[in-house]
N, C-alpha and C positions, 0 to 999 in steps of 0.2 A: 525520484522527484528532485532531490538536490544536485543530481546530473544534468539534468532537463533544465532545470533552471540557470546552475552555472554555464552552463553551453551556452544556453539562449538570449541573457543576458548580456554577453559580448556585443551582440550586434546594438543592442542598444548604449554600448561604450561603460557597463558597469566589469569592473572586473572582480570575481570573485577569490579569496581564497578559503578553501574548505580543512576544518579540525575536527578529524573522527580518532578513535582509538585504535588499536591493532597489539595482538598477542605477540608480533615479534620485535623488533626491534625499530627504534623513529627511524622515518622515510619520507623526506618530500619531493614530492613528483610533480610534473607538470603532465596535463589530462586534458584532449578535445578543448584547449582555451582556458585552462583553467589550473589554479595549485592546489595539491593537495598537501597537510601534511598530518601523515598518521602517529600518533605518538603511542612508547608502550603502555600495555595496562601492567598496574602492580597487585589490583585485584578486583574483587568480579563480587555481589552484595545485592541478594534480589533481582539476578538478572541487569544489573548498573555496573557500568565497568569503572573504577578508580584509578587515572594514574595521577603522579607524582608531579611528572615533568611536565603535564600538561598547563598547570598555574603558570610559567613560567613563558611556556610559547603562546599559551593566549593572550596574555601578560599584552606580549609584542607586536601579535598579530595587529590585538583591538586600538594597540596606541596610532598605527597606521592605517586604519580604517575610518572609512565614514557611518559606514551602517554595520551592527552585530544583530546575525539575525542566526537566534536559536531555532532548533526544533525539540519539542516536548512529546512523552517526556525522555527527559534526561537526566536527572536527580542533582550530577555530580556536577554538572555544568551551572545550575542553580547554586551550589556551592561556591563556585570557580566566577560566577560574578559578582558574589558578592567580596570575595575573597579578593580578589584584585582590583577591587572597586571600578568597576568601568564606569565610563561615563560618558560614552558613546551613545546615541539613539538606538534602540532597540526592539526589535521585534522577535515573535515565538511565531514560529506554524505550530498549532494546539493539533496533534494528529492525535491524542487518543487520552481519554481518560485513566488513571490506573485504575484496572479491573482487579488483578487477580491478588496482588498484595496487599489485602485489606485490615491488617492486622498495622502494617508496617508505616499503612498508610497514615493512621493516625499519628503516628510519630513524623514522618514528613510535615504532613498539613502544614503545622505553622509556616515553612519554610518554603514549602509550595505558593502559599496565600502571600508570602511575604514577594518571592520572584516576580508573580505573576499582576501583584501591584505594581511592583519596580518599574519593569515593563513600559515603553511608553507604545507597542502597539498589539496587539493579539490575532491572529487569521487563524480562522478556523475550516477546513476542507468541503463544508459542508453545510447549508443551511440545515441539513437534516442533524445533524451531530448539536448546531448549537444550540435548537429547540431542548433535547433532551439529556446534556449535557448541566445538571444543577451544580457542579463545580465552577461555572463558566458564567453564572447567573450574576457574582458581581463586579463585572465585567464588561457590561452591553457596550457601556459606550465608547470602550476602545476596541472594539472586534467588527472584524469586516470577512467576508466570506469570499474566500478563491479556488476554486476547484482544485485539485489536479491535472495539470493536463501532461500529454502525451505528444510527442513529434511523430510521427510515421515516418519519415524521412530517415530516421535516424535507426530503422528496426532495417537487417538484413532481408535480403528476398529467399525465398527459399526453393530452391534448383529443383526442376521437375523429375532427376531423378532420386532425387533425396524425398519428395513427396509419393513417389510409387515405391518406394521402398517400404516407406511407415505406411502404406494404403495393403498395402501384402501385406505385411505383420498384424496391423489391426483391424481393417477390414473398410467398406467406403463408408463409414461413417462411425462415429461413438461420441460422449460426453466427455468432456475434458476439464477435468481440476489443475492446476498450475499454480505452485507455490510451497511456502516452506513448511513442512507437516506440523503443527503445533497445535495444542490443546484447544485453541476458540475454533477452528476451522471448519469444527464442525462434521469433517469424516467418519466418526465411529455411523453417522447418523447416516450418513452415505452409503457404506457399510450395508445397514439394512437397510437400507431402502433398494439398493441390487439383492437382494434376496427375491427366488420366484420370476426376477428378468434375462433375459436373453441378447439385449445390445448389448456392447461392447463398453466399460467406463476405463478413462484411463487419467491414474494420477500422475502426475511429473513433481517431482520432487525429495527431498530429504529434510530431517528435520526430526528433534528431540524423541517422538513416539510413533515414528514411523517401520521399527520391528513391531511394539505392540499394535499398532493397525494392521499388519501384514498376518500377526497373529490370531486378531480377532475374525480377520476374512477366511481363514482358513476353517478357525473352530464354527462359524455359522455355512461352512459349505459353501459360499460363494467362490464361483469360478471367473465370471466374465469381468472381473479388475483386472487392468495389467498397471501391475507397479513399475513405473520406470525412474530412472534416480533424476536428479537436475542434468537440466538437457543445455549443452548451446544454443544460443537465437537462432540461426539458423535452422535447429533441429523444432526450436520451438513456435518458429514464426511457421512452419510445414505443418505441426500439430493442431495450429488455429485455424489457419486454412480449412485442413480437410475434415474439422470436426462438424458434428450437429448441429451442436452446441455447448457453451459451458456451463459449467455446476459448479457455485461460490457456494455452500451449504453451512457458511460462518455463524456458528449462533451466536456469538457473547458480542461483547462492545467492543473488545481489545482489535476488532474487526473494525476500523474507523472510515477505512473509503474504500480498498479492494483494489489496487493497483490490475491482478491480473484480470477482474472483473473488465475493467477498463478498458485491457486490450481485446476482449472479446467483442467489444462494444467496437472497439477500433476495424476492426476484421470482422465486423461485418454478420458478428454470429449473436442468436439467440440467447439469453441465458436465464438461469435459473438461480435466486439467493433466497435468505431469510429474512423477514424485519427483525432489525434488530435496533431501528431508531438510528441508523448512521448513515454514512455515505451511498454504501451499498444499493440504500433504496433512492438514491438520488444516479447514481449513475444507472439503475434498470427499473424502470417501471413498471409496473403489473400490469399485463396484458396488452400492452404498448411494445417493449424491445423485449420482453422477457416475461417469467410466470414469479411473483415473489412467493413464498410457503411459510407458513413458521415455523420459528426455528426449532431445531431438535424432534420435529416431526418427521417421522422416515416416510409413514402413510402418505402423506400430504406430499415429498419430496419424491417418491415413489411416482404418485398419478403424475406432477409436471413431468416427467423423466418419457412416464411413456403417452403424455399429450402430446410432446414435442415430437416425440419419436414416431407417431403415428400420424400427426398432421405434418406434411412438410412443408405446404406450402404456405403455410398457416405463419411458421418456422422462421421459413424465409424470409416472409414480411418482417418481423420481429425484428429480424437482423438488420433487415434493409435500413428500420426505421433506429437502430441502437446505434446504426452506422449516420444517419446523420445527426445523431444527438451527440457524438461527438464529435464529428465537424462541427457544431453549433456552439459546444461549450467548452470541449474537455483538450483543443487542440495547445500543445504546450504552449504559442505561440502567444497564446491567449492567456497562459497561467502569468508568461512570463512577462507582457504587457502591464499586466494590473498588479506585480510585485516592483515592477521597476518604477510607474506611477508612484506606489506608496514610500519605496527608498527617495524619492524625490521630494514627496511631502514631509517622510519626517526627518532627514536633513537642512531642510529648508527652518521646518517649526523646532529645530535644536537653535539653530545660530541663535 
């Protein structure tokens, strides 16, 4: 998303520079129009990376900026502005509530509540995320909602004989998951719910618990998964293509919009998620581009698997139609429009 944006942005004359962390050593580069620079981590707290140097080049970045736009959450970064006291106009993209550190979380709070007042704007991915979002609750009146969106333009073609390659190995058709293997994902659930079937599922991917899923598929006797690791675009944009459809099966919230969800929508394919109150059910609608289920139900994720797989043409409508709900909403062009709007407003309502 923060690719998409810094790209996109140039044409509208904003230019962006972006500060993320990295395990090796500082690096700034210059990227598709844009700077990067990554600074090292010195350590790692909940899944939050800490570094040192990074006070120092934010420090200098924000004194040469007109707009500092976070994304949440980031703990350390909440830290780092108040630390270096900025005083630039400022905005968060709210991409996700903390879920899973709920112990920890109590000790943040104050300092969460504290940021997120700081703040002079808030955007949230999703009208659906900020109904059920009660972190977000005293907040309304600085939060505005902007999708994610996507460029196609920007996604590689995939050569037809790279597409007959991967149609021999997995066959003309199967379900496709796409993403980093992790706990909300909602896979063990996937899992069984390919028990007893016969089409083809295939994950792409790597990611923290991805030997124990490969080990759970084994011990319940499912055969028809093929684990493959992270693919190049190329190899990934041929897998959307030729699939069914895709299977987002994310139960928890830590699941806030579904990026790959997205690009299935983009390509044109059916697909399958959980409600789980977020983005998810905003970018595929029940019964409209896709079958929602709830979540952590294998039963239920099971029957959409072999609805889809049984009706095609049913299928393809679904897609046709997920295919122009994001020409409609999700086109990056569109994310990047209504972010460069708001940089304008609250530069204008800083002076």
């Amino acid at each position: 998303m923060i690719h998409q944006l810094s790209t996109g942005a140039v044409t509208h004359g904003v230019h962006s520079k972006v500060l993320a962390l990295t395990y090796g050593p500082n690096v700034t580069m210059d990227y598709s129009g844009y700077r990067i620079h990554l600074v090292q981590t010195n350590f790692e707290l909940a899944s939050t990376k800490f570094s040192f140097a990074a006070f120092k080049i934010f420090r200098q970045l924000a004194q040469d900026a007109d707009i500092v736009h976070y994304h949440y959450p980031w703990p350390f970064m909440d830290v780092v502005h108040f630390c270096t006291c900025c005083n630039k106009p400022t905005l968060v993209t709210y991409h996700s509530d903390i879920v899973r550190q709920k112990r920890l979380l109590y000790l943040y709070r104050p300092l969460q509540r504290l940021f997120l007042h700081a703040v002079d704007h808030i955007v949230v991915t999703s009208a659906n995320y900020l109904a059920t979002s009660t972190e977000l609750t005293p907040y309304h009146d600085k939060i505005s909602v902007i999708p994610i969106g996507l460029d196609k333009n920007t996604y590689p073609l995939a050569d037809t004989e790279r597409k007959i390659t991967w149609q021999k190995r997995l066959g003309k058709g199967f379900f496709l998951f796409v993403g980093v293997i992790r706990y909300y994902k909602g896979l063990f659930t996937l899992v069984e719910a390919a028990q007893g079937t016969d089409y083809p599922i295939v994950i792409v991917g790597a990611g923290p618990i991805k030997s124990m899923l490969e080990a759970y598929t084994i011990k319940l006797g499912v055969t028809n998964i093929h684990f493959l690791n992270a693919l190049p675009d190329q190899d990934k944009v041929a897998l959307l293509e030729l699939c069914t459809a895709v299977v987002f099966p994310s139960h928890l919230r830590s699941e806030a919009f579904g990026i790959s969800l997205l690009e299935g929508a983009m390509y044109g394919k059916p697909m399958i998620s959980s409600e789980i109150g977020t983005g998810t059910s905003y970018i595929n609608i029940d019964g409209e581009t896709g079958l929602v289920v709830p979540p952590g139900d294998s039963e239920a994720l099971r029957r959409a698997m072999d609805f889809l797989w049984k009706n095609s043409p049913i299928a393809k409508s679904m897609g046709q139609r997920a295919a122009r709900r994001y020409w409609n909403l999700f086109t990056a062009q569109s994310m990047v429009s209504k972010y460069v709007e708001l940089y304008q407003h609250l530069s204008k309502k800083k002076l």
